[in-house]
C-alpha positions in Angstrom: -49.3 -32.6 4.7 -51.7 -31.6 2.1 -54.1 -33.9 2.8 -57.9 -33.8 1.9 -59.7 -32.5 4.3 -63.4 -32.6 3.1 -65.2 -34.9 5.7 -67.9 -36.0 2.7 -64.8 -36.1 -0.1 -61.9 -38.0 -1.4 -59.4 -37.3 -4.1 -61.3 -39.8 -6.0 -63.7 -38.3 -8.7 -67.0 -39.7 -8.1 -66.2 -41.4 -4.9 -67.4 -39.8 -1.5 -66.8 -40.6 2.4 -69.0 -41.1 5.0 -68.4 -37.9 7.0 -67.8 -38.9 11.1 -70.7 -39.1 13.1 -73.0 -40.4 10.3 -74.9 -43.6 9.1 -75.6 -44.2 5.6 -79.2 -46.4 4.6 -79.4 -48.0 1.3 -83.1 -49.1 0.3 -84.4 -50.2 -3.5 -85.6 -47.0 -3.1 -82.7 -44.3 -3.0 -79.9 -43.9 -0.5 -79.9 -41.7 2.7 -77.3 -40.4 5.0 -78.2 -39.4 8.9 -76.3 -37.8 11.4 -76.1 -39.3 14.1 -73.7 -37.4 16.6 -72.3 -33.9 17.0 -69.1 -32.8 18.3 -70.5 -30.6 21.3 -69.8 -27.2 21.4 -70.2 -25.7 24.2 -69.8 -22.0 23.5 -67.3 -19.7 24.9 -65.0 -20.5 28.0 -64.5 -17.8 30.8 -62.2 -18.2 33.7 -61.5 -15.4 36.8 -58.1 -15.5 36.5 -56.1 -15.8 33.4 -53.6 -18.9 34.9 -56.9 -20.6 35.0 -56.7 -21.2 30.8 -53.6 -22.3 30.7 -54.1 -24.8 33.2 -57.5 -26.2 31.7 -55.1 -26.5 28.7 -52.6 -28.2 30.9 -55.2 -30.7 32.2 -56.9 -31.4 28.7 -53.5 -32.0 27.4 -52.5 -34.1 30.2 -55.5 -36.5 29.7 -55.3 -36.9 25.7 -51.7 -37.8 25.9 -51.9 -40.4 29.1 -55.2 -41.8 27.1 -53.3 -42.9 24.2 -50.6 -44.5 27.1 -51.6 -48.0 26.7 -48.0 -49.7 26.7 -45.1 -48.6 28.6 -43.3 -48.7 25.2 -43.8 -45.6 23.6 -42.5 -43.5 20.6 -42.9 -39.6 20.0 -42.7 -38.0 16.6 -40.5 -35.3 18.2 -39.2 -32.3 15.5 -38.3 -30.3 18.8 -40.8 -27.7 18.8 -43.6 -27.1 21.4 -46.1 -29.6 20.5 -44.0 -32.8 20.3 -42.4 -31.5 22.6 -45.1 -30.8 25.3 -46.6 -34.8 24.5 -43.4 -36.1 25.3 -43.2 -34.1 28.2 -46.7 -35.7 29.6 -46.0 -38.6 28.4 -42.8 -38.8 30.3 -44.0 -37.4 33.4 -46.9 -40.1 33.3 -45.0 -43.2 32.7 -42.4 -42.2 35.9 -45.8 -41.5 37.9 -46.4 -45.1 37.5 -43.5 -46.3 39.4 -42.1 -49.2 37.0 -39.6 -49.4 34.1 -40.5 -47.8 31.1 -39.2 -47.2 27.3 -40.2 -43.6 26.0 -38.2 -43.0 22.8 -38.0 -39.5 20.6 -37.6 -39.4 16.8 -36.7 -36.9 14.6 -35.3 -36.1 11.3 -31.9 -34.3 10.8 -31.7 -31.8 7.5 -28.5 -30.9 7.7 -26.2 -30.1 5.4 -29.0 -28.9 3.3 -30.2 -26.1 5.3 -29.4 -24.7 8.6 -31.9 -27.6 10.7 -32.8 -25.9 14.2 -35.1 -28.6 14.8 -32.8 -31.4 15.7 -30.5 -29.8 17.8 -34.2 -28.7 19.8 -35.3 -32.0 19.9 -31.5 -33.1 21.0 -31.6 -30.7 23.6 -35.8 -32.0 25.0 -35.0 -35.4 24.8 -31.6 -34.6 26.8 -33.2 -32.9 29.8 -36.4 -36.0 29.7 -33.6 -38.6 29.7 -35.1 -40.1 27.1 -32.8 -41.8 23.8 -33.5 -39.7 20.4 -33.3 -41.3 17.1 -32.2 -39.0 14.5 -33.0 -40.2 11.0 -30.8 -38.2 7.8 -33.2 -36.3 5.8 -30.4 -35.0 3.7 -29.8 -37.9 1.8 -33.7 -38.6 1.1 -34.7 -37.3 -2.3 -38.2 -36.1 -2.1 -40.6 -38.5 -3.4 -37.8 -41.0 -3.1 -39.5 -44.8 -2.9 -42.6 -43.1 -3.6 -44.3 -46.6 -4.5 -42.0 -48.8 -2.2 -44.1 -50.9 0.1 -45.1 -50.2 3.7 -48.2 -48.6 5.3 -50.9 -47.2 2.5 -52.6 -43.9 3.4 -56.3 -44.7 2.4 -56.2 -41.8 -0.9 -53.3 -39.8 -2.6 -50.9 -37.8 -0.3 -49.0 -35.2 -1.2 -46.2 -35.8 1.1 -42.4 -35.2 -0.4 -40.6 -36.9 2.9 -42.8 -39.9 2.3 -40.2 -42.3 3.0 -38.5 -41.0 5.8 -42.0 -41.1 7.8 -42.2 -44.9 6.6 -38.5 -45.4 8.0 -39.6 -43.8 11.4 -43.0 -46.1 11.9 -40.8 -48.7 11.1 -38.1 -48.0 13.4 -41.5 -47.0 16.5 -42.8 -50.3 14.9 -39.8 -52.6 16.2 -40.2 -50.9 19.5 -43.5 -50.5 20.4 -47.0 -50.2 19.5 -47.9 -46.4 20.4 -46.8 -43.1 18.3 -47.8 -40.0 19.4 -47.1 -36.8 17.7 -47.4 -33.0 18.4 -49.7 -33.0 14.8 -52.4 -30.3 14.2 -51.3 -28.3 17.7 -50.3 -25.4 15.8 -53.5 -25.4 13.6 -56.2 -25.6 16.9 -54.4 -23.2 19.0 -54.4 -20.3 15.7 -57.8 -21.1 15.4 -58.2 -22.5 12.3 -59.2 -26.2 13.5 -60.9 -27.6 10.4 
């Protein structure tokens, strides 16, 4: 997604955002923005051993994924590589922790004919070995920018987005199931370093 990502910006001309964490004061007299809250940063992390990173990582990813588990009707976003891959994994293992029935559900979106789609047949093969139904939506037969200005959910600015409608199709589809989508989203970005 090429998406603004300018906490204080929008792609509006002369319209700003209230960057996270802040409180904005209007007087006669002017107006005035305060922080108010910092993400804390607490430096570098050393462990002894080196199996002691991966499972911090382990735990940290176990406890965003079961804090967004809210329903026992759940949807992932799953394109079959490691990050949608790894949520629906927690997310699975969390839900049969609990002990009663439960409705995890993948979805993913199927390229093929157009070009050789690896993707499904990964995410085929996850939700397989989870258990867990996958709902493959054809992305071969979407046009991009196809229903461009067709109704459904409104991003809050402009989004450059070609598959615009098949993401609408598969909130819809989560939508009629549930009320919880999680997605692998940004995973790749945080663990290269280059978090915004």
């Amino acid at each position: 997604w090429e998406a603004n990502t300018d906490p204080s910006t929008t792609a509006l001309a002369g319209v700003r955002r209230l960057p996270p964490g802040h409180t904005l004061s209007c007087w006669e007299s002017g107006v005035r923005k305060d922080r108010y809250w910092t993400l804390p940063a607490e430096g570098l992390i050393r462990y002894r051993r080196a199996e002691e990173y991966v499972e911090q990582f382990a735990d940290l990813l176990r406890v965003a994924v079961t804090d967004r588990l809210r329903t026992t009707h759940v949807g992932v976003l799953m394109s079959g590589g490691l990050d949608s891959t790894s949520v629906a994994a927690v997310a699975h293992q969390h839900l049969a922790r609990q002990g009663r029935a439960f409705d995890l559900r993948a979805y993913t979106v199927d390229y093929r004919p157009l070009f050789a789609d690896k993707e499904c047949r990964y995410a085929q093969m996850a939700a397989e070995k989870l258990g867990i139904p996958l709902h493959v939506t054809c992305g071969a037969s979407s046009a991009p920018y196809q229903d461009w200005d067709r109704q459904g959910p409104r991003w809050p600015e402009p989004l450059h987005e070609p598959a615009i409608a098949l993401q609408r199709d598969q909130f819809r589809q989560i939508q009629a199931h549930g009320r919880v989508a999680l997605t692998g989203d940004g995973g790749d970005i945080v663990l290269h370093g280059q978090s915004w």
